[in-house]
N, C-alpha and C positions, 0 to 999 in steps of 0.2 A: 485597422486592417480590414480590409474584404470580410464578407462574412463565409465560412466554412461551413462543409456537411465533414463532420470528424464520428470515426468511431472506433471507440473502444473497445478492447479485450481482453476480456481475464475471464479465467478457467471458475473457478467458484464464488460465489457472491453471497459469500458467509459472511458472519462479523469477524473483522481478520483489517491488522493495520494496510497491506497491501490493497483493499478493496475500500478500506474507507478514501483512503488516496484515490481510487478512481473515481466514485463516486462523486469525491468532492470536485474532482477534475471535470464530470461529466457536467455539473452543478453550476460550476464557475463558466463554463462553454455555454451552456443555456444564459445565464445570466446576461454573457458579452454579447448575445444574440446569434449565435451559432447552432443551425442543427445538431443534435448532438444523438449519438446512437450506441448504445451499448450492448455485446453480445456475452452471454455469460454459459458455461453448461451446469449441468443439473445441481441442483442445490439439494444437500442433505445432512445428515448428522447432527448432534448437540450441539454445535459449534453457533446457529441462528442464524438468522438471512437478513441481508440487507435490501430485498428485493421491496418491499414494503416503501421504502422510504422512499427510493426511484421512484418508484410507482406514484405515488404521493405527489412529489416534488413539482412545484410551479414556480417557472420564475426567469426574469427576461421579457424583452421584447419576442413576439412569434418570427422565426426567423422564415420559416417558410421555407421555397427554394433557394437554398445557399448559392451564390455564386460566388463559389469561390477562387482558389489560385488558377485554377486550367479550365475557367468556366468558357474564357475567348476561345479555349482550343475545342470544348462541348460547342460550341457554339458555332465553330468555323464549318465542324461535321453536321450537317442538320439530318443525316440519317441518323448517326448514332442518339445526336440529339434528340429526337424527336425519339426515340427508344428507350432512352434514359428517362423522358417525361412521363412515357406512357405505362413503365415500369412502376415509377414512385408515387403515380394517381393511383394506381390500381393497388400498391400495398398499404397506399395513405402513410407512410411513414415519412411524414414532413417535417417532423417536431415540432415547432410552434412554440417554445416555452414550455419543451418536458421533455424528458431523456427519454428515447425508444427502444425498449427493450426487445431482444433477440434472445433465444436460446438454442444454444446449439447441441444437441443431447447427446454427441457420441466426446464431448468436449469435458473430459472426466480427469482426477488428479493422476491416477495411478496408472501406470506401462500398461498398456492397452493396447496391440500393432491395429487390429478390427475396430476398436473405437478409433484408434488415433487416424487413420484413414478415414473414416467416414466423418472425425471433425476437419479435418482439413479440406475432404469435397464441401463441407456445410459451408466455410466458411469462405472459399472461394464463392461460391452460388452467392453469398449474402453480400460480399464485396462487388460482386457484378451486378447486382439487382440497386445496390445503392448507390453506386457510383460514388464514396465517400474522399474529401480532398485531400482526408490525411487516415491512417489505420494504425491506431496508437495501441498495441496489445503490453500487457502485465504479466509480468514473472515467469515461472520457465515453462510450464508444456500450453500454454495460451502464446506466449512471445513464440515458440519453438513452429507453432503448428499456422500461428495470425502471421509469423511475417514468412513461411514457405509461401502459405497459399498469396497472400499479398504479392510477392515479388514475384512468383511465376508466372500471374497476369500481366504484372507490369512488363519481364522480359518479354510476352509476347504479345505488347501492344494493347492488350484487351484492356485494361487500365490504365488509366494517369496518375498519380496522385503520389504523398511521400511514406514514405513506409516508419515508423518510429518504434523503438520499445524501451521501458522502463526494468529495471532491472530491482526489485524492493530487497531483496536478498539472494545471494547464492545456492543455485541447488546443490553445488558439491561442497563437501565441509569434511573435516577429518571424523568425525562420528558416522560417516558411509562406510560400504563398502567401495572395495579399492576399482572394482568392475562398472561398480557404477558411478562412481566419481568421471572414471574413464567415458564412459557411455554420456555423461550429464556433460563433460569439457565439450567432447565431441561435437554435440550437437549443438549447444552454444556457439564454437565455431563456425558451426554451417548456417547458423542464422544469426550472425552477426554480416556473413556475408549477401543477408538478403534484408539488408533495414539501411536507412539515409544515418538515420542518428540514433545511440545508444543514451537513453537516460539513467543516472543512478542517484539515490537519495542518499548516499553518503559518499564522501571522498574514500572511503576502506573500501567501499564497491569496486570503483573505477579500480583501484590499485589489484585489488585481487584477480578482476577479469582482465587485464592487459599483462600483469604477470603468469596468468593462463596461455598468453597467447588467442585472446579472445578479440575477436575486431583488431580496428585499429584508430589507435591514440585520440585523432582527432576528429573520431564519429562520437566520443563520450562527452559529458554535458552533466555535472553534478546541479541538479535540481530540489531542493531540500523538501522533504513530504509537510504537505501542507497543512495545517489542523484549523479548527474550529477556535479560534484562539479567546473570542471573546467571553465567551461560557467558563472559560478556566480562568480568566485574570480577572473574574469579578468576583468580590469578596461576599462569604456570605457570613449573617450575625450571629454570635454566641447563642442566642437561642435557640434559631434555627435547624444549629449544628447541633445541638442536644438534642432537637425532637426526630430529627433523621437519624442521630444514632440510638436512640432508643427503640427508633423500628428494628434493627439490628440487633437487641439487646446489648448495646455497647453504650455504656457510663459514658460518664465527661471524664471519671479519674481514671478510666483502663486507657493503655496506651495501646493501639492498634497499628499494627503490622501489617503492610497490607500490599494485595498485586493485583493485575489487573492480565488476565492474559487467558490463553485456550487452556485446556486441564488437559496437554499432550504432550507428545515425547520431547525430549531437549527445549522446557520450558524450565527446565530445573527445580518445579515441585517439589521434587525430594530430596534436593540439596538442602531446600528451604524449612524442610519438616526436621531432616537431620543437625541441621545449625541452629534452630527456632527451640526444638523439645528442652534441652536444658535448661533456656532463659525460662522457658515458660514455664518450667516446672518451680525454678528458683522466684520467679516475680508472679506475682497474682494478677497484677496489674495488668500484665502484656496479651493481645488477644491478636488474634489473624483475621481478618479480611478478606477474603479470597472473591475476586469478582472475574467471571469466568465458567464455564461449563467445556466439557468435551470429555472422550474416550477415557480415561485414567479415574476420572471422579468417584469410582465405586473404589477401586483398589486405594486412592489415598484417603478416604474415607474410613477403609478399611484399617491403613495404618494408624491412624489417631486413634482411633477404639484401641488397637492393642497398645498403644503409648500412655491410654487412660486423660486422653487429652481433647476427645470429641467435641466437648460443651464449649472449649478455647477456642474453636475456630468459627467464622460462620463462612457458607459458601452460598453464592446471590445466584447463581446459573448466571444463564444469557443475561447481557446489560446489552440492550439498543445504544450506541452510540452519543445519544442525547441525553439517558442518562447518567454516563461513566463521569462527567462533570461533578454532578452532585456526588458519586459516591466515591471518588477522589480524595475529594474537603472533606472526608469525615475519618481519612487516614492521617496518623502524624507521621510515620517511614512509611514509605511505597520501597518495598525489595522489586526487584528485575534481576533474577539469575539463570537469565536467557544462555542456551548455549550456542545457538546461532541468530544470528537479527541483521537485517538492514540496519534500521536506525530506527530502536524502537519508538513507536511514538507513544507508549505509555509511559515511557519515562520523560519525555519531553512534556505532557501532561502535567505531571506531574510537578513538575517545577512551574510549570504557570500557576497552579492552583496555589504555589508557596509549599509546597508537601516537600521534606529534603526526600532524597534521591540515596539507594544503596544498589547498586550494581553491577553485575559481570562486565568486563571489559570485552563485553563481544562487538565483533566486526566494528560498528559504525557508531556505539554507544559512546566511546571516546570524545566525539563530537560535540555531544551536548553534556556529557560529565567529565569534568578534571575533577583529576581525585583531589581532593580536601579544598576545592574550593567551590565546584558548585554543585559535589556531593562526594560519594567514597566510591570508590570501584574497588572488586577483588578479582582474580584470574578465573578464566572457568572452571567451573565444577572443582572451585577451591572453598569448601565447605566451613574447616575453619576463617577463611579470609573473610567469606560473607556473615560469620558471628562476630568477629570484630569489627568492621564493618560498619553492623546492625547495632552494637555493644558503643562504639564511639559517636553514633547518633544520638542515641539514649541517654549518654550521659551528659551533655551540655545542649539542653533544650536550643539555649541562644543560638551558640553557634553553629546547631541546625537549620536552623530559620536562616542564618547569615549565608549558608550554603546556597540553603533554596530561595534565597531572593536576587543572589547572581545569576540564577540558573535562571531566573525569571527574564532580567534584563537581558540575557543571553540570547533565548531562545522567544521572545513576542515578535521580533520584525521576522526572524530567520525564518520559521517555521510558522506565518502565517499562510491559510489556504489563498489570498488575494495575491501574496506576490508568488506561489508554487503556478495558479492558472497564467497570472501576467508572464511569467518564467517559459514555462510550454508555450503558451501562442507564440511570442518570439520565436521562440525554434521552429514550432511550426513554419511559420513565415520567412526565416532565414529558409530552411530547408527549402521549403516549394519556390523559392523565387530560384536555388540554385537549379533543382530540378528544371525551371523552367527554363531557367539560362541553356542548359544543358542540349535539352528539347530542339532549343533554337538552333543553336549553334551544329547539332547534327540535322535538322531541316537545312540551314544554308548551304551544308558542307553537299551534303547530297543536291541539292538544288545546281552548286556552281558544278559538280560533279557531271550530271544529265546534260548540262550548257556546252561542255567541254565535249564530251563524248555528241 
């Protein structure tokens, strides 16, 4: 395909499953030789930044001046043309083999009308200044605010290009309130009707947002989040694994229990401390894992001290991406008792590495775990469910392994990051060639129109 100037959007650029999915998107765009450009607003909290790695990141041919899907139509205009060029010299944001970063500062998580406005002019300004051939924004107040400002240039001409958004999880869930569930539908609505095509990383996506009344049917596109597959399905040797969990003070004979995820609300920490204290107190063996940092780490911290269970757990903080691999392999059960998810990609992780799988049956997790075959699943915030669960792993080593070696076969082509980027450039490319059709066909219509009159 053409080469593209594509940019992306998403609201924080934390470590966060939704963000490594961009990243790795923005990654695979560089690679196929594509400009690639990413906007993100302010990074902050325990939660760690993926901004480094961007930063970092070389790889691809330099793509230069993309010309991409409507580069004929830049090019038929030599005013605008020649405005466009003189625009992208002067900010030097060419790419070349590396993702170019944007920060948008009024582009923040939390209802904001004063910031929300003032990301939404940023982000108009930044899409006019680039001219980009596709504007792929992430999750809800980035998708909500990237595809207004996107399509109101489009409606009035000022832009060409196709408007897309990813959908990694729902922002209305039954754990809201009922006002803002209402407020979250809503506006999903109104920017459904300002995007070409809706992406979702799990089939329970689509389902939930078109039972919303959100878009319509055949704007959705389930595209599975892509991972790093090869770091997880490479085996690593019994030594090895002994002298990484001794960093940890974790034996070869403790059996650890382990997750990978933010330490905040509806991650189900406390389900897991509540289902977890008994075994733990009953088995000496059993120790916790926690790989992760955020808001809550004081307070559950606090609760092990009063359980008399402190020394049991160990907590890693922030893991960079590249290391969550390694710390993976040194778990025998990975718990996920998420109360809302796309599709989490720590449990999908997880089964590459061979680690069996215990988790909530939230949203999109269904997907990559059948219960008792290539793990267990329990109902949300069903606390006994997730100690049986955990209880029915523990006891037949084998037929955990047997678990997580389906999960393996399952999930290496599905949720590779090579076919998630080959996956979007399609769409890409369907989309802009419709676009383009579209274009045409109201040029002729107007053309024989002028003829007649």
């Amino acid at each position: 395909m053409a080469r593209l100037r594509i940019l992306h959007v998403s609201t924080r650029l934390i470590i966060g499953g939704s963000q490594e999915n961009t990243v790795l998107s923005c990654e695979g765009h560089v690679e196929h030789g594509h400009e690639t450009h990413l906007a993100f607003g302010p990074i902050y909290g325990p939660e760690g930044s993926m901004l480094e790695r961007v930063q970092r990141f070389r790889g691809g041919a330099a793509a230069g001046g993309a010309d991409g899907a409507d580069g004929a139509d830049r090019a038929a205009d030599a005013t605008e043309g020649a405005a466009n060029a003189a625009r992208r010299a002067a900010s030097g944001d060419t790419g070349g083999g590396r993702i170019v970063t944007h920060e948008a500062p009024g582009l923040v998580r939390e209802l904001n009308p004063r910031l929300d406005l003032a990301a939404h002019w940023q982000l108009r300004r930044l899409i006019l200044r680039l001219r980009p051939d596709v504007v792929h924004t992430h999750s809800s107040k980035a998708g909500i605010l990237g595809r207004a400002a996107a399509w109101s240039l489009l409606r009035r001409g000022k832009w060409r290009g196709a408007v897309i958004h990813t959908v990694h999880g729902p922002p209305f869930h039954r754990y809201e309130r009922a006002w803002r569930n209402r407020l979250y539908v809503a506006a999903e609505r109104f920017a459904a009707r300002r995007c070409h095509a809706i992406v979702c990383v799990a089939d329970a996506m689509r389902e939930q947002f078109i039972a919303r009344r959100i878009g319509r049917a055949e704007q959705y596109r389930v595209i599975r989040s892509g991972m790093e597959t090869a770091a997880y399905l490479e085996a690593i040797p019994a030594t090895e694994r002994a002298r990484r969990r001794a960093e940890f003070g974790l034996g070869e004979g403790d059996v650890v229990v382990g997750t990978v995820a933010r330490l905040s609300e509806l991650k189900g920490h406390d389900d897991l401390v509540a289902a977890a204290a008994p075994m733990l107190e009953r088995d000496p063996r059993l120790r916790l894992l926690w790989v992760g940092d955020g808001w809550l780490r004081e307070r559950l911290e606090a609760d092990f001290e009063r359980r008399g269970l402190r020394e049991r757990v160990t907590i890693t903080g922030v893991a960079p991406p590249e290391r969550v691999p390694g710390l993976v392999k040194l778990m025998d059960v990975l718990v996920h008792p998420s109360y809302r998810e796309g599709l989490p990609r720590t449990v999908v992780q997880a089964l590459l590495s061979g680690v069996p799988v215990v988790a909530s049956a939230a949203d999109g997790t269904p997907e990559a775990v059948e219960d008792g075959v290539t793990g267990r699943l329990f109902e949300v915030g069903d606390v006994d469910g997730l100690r049986g669960g955990l209880a029915w792993m523990l006891a037949d080593a084998a037929r955990a392994r047997a678990t997580a070696e389906a999960g393996r076969r399952r999930c290496e082509r599905a949720f590779a990051k090579e076919t998630m980027v080959d996956e979007l450039e399609s769409l890409y490319e369907e989309v802009l060639g419709t676009v383009r059709a579209e274009r045409g066909a109201r040029g002729r219509a107007a053309e024989a129109e002028g003829r007649v009159a």
